[in-house]
C-alpha positions as CSV (number, residue, x, y, z in Angstrom):
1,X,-32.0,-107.8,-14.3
2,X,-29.6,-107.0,-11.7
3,X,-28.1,-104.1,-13.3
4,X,-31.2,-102.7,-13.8
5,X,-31.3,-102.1,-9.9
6,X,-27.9,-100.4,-10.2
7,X,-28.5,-98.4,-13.0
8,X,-31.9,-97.2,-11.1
9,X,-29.7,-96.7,-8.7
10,X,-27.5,-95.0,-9.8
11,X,-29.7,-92.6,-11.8
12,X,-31.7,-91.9,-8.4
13,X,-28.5,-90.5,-7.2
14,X,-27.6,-88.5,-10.3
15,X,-31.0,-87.4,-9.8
16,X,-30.3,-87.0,-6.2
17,X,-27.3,-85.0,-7.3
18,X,-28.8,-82.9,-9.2
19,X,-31.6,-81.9,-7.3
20,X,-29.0,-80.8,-4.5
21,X,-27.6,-77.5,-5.5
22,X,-31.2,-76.9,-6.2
23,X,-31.9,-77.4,-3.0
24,X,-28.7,-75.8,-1.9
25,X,-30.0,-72.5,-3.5
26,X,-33.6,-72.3,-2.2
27,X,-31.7,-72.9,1.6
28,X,-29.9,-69.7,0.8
29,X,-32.4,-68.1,-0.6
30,X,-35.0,-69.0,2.8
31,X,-31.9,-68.5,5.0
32,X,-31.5,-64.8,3.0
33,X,-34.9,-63.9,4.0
34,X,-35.0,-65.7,7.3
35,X,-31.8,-63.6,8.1
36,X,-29.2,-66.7,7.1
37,X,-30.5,-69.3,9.6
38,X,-29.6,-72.4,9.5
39,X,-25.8,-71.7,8.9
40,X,-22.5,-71.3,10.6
41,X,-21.0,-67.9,10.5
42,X,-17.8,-69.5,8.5
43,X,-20.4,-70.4,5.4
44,X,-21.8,-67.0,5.4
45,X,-18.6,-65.5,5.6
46,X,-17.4,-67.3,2.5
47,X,-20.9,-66.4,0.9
48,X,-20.1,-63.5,1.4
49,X,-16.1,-63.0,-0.3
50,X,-18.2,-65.0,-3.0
51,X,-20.3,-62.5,-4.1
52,X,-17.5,-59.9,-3.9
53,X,-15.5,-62.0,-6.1
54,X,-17.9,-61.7,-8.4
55,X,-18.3,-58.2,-8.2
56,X,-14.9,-57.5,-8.9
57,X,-14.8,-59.7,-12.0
58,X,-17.7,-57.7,-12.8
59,X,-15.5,-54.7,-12.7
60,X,-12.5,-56.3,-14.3
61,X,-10.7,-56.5,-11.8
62,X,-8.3,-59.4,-11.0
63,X,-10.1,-62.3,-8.9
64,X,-9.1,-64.0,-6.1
65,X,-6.7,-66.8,-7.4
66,X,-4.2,-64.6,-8.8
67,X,-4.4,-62.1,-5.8
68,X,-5.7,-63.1,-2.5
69,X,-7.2,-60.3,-0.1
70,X,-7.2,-61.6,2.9
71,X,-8.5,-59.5,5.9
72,X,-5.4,-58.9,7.0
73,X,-4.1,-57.3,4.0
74,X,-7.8,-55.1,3.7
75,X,-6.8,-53.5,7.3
76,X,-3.2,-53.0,6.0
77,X,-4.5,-51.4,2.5
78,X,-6.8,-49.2,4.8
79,X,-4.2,-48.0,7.1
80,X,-1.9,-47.3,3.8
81,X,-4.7,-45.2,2.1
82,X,-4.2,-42.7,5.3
83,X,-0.3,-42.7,4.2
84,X,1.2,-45.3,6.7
85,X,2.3,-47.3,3.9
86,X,5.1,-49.2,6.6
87,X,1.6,-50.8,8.6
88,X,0.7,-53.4,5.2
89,X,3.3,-55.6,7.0
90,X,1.5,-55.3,10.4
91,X,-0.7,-58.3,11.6
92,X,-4.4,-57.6,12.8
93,X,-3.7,-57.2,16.7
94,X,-1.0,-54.9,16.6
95,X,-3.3,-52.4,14.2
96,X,-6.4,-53.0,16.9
97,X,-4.2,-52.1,19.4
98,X,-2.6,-49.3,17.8
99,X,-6.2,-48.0,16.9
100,X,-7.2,-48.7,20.6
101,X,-4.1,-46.5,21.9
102,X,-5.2,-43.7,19.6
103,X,-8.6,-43.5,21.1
104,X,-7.2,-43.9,24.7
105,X,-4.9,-41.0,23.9
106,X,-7.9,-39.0,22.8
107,X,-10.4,-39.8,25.5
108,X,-7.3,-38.4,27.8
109,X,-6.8,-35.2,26.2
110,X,-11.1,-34.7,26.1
111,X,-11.3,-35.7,29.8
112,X,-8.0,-33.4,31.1
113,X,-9.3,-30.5,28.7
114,X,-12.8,-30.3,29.9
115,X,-11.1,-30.9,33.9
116,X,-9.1,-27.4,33.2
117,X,-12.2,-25.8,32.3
118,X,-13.8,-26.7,35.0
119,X,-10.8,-25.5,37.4
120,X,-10.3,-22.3,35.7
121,X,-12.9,-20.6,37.5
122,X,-11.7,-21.3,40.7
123,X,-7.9,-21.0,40.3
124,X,-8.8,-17.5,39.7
125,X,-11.0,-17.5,42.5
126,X,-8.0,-19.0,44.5
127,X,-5.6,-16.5,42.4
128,X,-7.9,-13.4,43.4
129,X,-7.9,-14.3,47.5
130,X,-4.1,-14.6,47.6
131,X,-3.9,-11.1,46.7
132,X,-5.7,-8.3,49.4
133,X,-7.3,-5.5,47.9
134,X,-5.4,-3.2,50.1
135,X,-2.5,-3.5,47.9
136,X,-4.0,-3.4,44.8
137,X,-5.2,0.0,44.4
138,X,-4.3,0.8,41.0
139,X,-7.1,-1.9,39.9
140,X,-9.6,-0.1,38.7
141,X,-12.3,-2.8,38.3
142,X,-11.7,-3.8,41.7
143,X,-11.7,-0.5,43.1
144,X,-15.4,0.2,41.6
145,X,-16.5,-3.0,43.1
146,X,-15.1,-1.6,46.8
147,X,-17.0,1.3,45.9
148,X,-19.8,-0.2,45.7
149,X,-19.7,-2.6,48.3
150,X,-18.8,0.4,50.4
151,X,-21.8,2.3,49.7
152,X,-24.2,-0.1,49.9
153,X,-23.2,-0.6,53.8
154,X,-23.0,3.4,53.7
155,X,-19.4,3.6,54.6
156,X,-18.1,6.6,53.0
157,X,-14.8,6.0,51.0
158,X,-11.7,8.2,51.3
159,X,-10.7,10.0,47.7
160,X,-8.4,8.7,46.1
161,X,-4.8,10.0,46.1
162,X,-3.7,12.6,43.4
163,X,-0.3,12.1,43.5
164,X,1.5,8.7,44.0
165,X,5.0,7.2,43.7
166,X,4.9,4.7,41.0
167,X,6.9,2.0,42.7
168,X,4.3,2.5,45.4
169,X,1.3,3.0,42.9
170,X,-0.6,-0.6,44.2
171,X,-1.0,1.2,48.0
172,X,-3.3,3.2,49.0
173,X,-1.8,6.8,50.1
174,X,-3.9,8.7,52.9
175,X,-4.2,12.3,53.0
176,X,-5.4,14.6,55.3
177,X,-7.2,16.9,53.0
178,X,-10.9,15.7,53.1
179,X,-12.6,14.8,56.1
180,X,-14.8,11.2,56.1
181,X,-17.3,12.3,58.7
182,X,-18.8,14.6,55.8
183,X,-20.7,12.2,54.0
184,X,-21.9,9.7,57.1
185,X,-25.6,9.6,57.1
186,X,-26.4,8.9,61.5
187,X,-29.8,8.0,60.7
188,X,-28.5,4.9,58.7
189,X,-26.8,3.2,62.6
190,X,-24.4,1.3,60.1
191,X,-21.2,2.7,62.0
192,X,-21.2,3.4,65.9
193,X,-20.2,6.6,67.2
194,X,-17.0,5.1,69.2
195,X,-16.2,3.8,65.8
196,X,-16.5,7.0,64.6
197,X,-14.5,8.7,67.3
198,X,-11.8,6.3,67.2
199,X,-10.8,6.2,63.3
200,X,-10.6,10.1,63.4
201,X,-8.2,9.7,66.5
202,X,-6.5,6.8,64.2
203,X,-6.3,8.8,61.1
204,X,-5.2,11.8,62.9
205,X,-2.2,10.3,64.7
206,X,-3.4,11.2,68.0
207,X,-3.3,7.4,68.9
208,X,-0.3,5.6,67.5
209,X,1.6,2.4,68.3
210,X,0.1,-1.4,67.9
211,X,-0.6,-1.6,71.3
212,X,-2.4,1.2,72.2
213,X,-4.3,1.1,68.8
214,X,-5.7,-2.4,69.4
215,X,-6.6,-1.7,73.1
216,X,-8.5,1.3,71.9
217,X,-9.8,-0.9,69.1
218,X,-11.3,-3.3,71.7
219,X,-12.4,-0.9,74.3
220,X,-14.6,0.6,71.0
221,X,-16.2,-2.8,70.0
222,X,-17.0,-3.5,73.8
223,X,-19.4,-0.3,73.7
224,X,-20.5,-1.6,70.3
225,X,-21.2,-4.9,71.7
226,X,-23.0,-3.8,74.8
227,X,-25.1,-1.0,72.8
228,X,-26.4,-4.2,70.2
229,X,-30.1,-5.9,70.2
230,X,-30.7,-8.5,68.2
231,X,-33.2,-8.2,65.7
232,X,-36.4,-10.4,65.8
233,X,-36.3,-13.5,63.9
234,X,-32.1,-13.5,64.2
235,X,-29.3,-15.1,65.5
236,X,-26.8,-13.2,67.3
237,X,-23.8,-15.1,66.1
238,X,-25.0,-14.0,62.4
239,X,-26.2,-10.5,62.4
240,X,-23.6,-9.4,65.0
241,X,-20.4,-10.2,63.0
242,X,-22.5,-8.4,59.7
243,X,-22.7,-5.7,62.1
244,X,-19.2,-5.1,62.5
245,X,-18.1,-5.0,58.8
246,X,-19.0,-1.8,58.3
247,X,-17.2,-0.6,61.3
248,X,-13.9,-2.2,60.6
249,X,-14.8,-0.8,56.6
250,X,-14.4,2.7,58.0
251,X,-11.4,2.1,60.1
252,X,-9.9,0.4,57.3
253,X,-11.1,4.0,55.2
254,X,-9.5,6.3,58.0
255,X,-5.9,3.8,58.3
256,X,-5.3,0.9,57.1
257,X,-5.4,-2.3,60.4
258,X,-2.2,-3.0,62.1
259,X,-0.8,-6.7,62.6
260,X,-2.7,-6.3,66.3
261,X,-6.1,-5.3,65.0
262,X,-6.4,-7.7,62.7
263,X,-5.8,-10.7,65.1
264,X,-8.0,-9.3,67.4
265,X,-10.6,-8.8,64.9
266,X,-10.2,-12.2,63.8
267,X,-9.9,-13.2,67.6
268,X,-13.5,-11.7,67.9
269,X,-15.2,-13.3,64.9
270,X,-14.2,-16.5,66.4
271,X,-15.4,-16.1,70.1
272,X,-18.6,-14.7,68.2
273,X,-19.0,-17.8,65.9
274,X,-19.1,-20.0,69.3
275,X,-21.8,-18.4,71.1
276,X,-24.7,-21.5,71.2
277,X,-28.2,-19.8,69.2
278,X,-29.8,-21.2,72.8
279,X,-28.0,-18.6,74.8
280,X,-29.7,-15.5,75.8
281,X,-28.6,-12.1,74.2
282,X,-27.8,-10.8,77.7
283,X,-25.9,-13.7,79.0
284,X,-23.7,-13.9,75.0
285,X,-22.9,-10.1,75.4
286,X,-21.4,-10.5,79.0
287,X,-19.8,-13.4,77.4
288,X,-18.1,-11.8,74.9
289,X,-17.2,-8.5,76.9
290,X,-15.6,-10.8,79.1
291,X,-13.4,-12.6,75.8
292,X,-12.4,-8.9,75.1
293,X,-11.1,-8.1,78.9
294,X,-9.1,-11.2,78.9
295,X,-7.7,-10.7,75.7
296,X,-6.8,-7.3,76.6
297,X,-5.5,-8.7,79.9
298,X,-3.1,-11.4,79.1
299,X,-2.0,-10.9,75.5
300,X,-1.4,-7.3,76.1
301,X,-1.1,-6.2,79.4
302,X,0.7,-9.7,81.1
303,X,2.5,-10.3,78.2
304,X,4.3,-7.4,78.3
305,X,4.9,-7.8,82.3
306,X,6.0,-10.9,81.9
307,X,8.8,-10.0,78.8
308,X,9.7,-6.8,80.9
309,X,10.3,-8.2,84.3
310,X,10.9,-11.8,83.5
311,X,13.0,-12.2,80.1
312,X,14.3,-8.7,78.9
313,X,15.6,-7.5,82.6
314,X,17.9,-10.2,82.2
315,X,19.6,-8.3,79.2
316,X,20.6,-5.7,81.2
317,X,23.5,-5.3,82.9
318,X,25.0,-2.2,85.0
319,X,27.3,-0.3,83.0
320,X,25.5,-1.3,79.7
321,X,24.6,1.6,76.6
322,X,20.9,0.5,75.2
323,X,19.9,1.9,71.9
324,X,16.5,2.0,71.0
325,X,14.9,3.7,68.0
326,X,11.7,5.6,68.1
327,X,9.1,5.0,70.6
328,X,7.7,1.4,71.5
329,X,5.5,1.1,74.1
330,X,6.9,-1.9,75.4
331,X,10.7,-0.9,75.0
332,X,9.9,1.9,77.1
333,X,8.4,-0.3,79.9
334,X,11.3,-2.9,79.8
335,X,13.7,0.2,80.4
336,X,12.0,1.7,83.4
337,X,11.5,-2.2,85.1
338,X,15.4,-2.3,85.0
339,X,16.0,1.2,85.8
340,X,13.7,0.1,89.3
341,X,15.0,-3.0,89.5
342,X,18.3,-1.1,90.3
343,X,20.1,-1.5,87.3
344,X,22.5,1.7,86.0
345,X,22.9,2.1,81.9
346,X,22.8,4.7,79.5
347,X,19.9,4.9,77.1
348,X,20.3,6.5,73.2
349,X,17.1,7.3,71.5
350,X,17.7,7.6,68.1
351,X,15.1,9.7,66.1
352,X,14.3,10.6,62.6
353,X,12.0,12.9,60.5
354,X,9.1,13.1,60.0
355,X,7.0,12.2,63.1
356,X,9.9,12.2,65.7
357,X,8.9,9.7,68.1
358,X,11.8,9.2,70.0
359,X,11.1,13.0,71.8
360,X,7.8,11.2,73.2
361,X,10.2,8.2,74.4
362,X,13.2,10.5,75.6
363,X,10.5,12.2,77.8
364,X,8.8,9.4,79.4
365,X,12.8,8.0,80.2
366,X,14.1,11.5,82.0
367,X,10.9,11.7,83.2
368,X,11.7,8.6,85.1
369,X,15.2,9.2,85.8
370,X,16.7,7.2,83.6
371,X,20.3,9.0,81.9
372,X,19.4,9.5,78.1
373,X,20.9,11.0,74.8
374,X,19.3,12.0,72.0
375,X,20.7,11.8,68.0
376,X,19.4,11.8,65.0
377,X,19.4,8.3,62.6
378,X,22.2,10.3,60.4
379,X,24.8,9.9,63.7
380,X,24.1,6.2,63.5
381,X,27.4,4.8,62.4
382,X,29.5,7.4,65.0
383,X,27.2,6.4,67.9
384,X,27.4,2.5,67.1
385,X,30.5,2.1,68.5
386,X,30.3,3.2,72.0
387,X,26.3,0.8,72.3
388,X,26.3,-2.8,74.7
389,X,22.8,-3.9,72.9
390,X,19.9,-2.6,70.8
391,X,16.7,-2.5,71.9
392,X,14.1,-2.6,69.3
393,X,10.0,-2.8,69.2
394,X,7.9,-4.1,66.3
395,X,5.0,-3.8,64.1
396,X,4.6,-7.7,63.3
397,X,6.6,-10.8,63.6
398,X,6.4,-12.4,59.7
399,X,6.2,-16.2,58.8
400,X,9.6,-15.9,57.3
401,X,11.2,-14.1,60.5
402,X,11.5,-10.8,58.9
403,X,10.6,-8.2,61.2
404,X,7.8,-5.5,60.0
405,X,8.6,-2.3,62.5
406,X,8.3,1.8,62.0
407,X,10.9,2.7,59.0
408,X,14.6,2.8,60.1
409,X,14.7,0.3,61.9
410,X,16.2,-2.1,59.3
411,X,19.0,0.6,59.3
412,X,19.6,0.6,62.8
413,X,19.6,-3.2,62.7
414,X,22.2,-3.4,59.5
415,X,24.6,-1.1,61.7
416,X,24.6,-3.0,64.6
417,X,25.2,-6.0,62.6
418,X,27.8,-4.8,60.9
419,X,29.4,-3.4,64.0
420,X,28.7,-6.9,65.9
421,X,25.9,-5.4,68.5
422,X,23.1,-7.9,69.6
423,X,19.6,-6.6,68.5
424,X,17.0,-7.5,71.5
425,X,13.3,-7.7,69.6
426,X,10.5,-7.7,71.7
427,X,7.1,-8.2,71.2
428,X,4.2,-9.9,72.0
429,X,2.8,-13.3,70.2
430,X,-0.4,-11.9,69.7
431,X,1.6,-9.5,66.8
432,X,3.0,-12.9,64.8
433,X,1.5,-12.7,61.1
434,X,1.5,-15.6,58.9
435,X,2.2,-13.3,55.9
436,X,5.4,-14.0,54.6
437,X,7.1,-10.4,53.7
438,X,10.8,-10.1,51.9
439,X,10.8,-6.2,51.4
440,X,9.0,-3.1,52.0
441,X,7.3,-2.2,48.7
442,X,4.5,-5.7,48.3
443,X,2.8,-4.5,51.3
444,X,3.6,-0.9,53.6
445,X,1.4,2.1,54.4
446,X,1.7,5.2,52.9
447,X,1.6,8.2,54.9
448,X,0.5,12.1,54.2
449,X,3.0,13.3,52.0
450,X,2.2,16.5,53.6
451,X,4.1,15.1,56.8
452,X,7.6,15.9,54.9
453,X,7.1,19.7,55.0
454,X,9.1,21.1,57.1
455,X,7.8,23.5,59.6
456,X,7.9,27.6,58.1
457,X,10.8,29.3,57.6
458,X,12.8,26.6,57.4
459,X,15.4,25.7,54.5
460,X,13.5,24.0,51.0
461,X,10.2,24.6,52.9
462,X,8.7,27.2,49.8
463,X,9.4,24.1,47.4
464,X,7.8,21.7,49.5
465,X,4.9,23.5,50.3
466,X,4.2,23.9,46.4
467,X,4.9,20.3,45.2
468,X,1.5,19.1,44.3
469,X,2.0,22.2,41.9
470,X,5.3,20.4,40.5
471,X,4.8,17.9,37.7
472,X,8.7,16.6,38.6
473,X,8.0,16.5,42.1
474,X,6.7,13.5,44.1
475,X,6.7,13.2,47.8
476,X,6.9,9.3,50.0
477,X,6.0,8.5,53.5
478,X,6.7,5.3,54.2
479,X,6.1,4.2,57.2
480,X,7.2,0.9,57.7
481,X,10.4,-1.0,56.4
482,X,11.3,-5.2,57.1
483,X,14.3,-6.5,59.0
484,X,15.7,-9.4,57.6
485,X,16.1,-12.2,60.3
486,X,19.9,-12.1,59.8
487,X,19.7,-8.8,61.4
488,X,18.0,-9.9,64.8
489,X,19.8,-11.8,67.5
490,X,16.6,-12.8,68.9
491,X,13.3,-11.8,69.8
492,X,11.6,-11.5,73.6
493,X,8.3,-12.3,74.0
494,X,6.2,-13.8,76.9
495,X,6.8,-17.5,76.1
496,X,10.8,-16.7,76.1
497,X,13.4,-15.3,74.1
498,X,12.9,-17.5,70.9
499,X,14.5,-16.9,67.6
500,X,13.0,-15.3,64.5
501,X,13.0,-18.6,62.9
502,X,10.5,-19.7,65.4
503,X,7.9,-17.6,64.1
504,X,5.8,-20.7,62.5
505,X,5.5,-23.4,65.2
506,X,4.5,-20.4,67.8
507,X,1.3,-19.6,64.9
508,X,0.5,-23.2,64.9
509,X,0.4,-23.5,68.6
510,X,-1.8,-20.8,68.6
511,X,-4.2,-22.0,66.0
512,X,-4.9,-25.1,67.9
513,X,-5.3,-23.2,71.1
514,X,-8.0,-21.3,69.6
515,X,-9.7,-24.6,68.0
């Protein structure tokens, strides 16, 4: 009777037993449907394997006991199917992080490729700007773009040379053949008869030198200054400085700006630019009239007093032969203030071909008193030797210390060098460029060709009359050359006699003067 118990009892848990994997299988089943609830994520994992087990017996393929994927091995079989057969022996973090790398690596390249597209547009923007148009006039795109711009402020555009050096092929060459007052329309008001007057004289030599073409350049924009109303509905400030583009367009058409102009231009802008939209257009004009005087005033006219009478007089001493070459204002001015001042020298004007400004110099120095000898640059060498000093103007004072002055200078410069004379420079601060310059050919003016011919009856002059009828025949005017600083002792200005070198840290003073 007691076994009977047992037995029950045992059969109630065979029973139980059986009726488990039933169980078991509707659980998987509900937990199937019911998205596997009810199950750790280590039982649904081997589930899972299970049933691909059995697949691959399906297949005949060998199961699991006698070879063992493990997940490890699937990532390594994976990575070998794309050839790396040497990664099977890799473990699982060393392939995620070699995958990972990869896709760093890639996201890199994406993000720096799509960055340089971005900055292609405006490196060539940056590219264009560091180049002027002035010196690229064999760009014909950007030449019909001039054009245009040109026209559109009806500013009428000198003709384009017919015959050019190659070397110098990237400059603009100006000829006196065709007149520019031809095709200005005086109904349009763009450009104002002083302008007018004043590039003619400029394009015609009549006024030459930096000084004397930047004071006539500022005496011209004071009359276009005063002669300005301001439009309704404007601000002075604005419409004034898009007033005088196409004035400085059409003295850049008749000659390209010096050094001088250009800082006084720029000088101009900026005095403009300051001028409060509160202040009355009267009271802004007499404003700016005044700006130009006192420009005029101290970093022309006192500047040069105070190099003459204050810093060059100093460098010259009785008995002394001065060389100068070609006609600088300021040289001129420094000679007669020591010739008063009582000092007794000898001055050689050295001259050359083809404008001759040393006669102008020579005649302004006898005029005076002053004892004076005249040669031409081809006696250079022969006349060196007897010379205390060299007295020199210039165009522009470069970053670099280079010297930009009328051609031949660097020749008079290289003898005196060689021959152990000091070369005096002297010139004003307001001339310093921050254009750094190694050589003549980047950047220079061309001049008429037509300025070579010798006058009639001379020897060659038949040839050179005909050359624009020669094919093998090209005629160059340079007309300005660059000094190295080696060449120049030192230069005289108003601050002091500084060297070339010092070029940079007087800019930079300026620039926060003007600020």
């Amino acid at each position: 009777m007691a076994d009977k118990p047992n037995q029950d009892g045992s059969k109630s848990k065979q029973s139980g037993g059986k009726s488990a994997p039933t169980k078991g299988k509707q659980k998987v089943a509900e937990a199937g449907a019911s998205q596997k609830e009810g199950k750790t994520k280590a039982e649904l994992k081997a589930e899972r394997r299970a049933k691909q087990e059995a697949q691959r017996a399906a297949k005949g393929k060998p199961p699991s006991g006698q070879a063992t994927v493990t997940e490890e091995q699937k990532v390594a079989k994976d990575g070998g199917n794309d050839g790396s057969t040497g990664e099977a022996t890799k473990s699982k973090a060393e392939l995620k992080a070699e995958r990972r790398a990869k896709q760093e690596a890639q996201r890199s390249a994406k993000s720096q490729k799509q960055e340089a597209s971005k900055s292609k547009g405006s490196t060539e923007a940056r590219g264009e700007i560091r180049v002027l148009s002035s010196v690229q006039a064999d760009d014909e795109k950007l030449q019909k773009k001039i054009a245009k711009k040109l026209a559109k402020e009806n500013v009428p555009q000198r003709m384009s040379a017919q015959r050019k050096v190659g070397l110098f092929s990237h400059l603009h060459q100006y000829e006196r053949q065709q007149s520019l007052t031809k095709e200005i329309k005086f109904t349009s008001g763009s450009i104002h008869p002083a302008i007018i007057k004043l590039g003619l004289q400029h394009a015609e030599g009549i006024i030459c030198g930096s000084n004397a073409r930047c004071v006539s350049l500022l005496f011209a924009l004071k009359q276009l200054i005063s002669d300005y109303t301001t439009p309704a509905q404007k601000e002075l400030s604005r419409d004034l400085e898009s007033k005088l583009k196409p004035n400085i367009g059409f003295l850049t058409q008749c000659r390209p700006l010096s050094v001088s102009m250009g800082n006084a231009i720029k000088y101009l802008k900026l005095q403009i630019t300051q001028i409060p939209p509160t202040m009355s257009e009267k009271q802004a004009k007499e404003k700016l009239i005044e700006r130009v005087e006192n420009f005029i005033k101290e970093k022309i006219s006192l500047a040069g007093e105070a190099i003459s009478k204050t810093y060059a007089i100093q460098k010259v001493h009785d008995g002394d032969v001065i060389m100068t070459y070609a006609c600088s204002s300021l040289v001129v001015k420094i000679l007669k203030d020591a010739f008063d001042d009582g000092k007794k020298f000898r001055v050689i004007v050295v001259d050359s071909r083809p404008k001759n400004e040393g006669i102008h110099c020579l005649k302004q120095l006898l005029k005076h008193g002053v004892k004076c000898s005249y040669a031409q640059i081809t006696s250079l060498a022969y006349l060196m030797k007897e010379i205390s000093k060299v007295f020199l103007g210039a165009h522009a004072l470069l970053a670099n210390g280079c010297v930009m002055s009328r051609i031949g200078s660097a020749m008079v410069s290289l003898v005196a060098k060689r021959s152990n004379v000091p070369v005096l420079v002297c010139c004003e601060t307001y001339k310093f460029c921050d254009r750094v310059q190694t050589d003549a050919f980047v950047f220079n003016e061309l001049g008429d060709p037509d300025d070579l011919i010798p006058v009639q009856h001379a020897t060659g002059s038949g040839t050179l009359h005909n050359w624009r009828e020669l094919d093998s025949l090209n005629l160059l005017n340079l007309i300005y050359d660059v000094t190295p600083s080696d060449f120049v002792s030192m230069v005289i200005t108003e601050i002091g006699m500084i060297p070339c070198t010092s070029v940079p840290v007087v800019l930079r003073v300026k620039n926060v003067e003007y600020q």
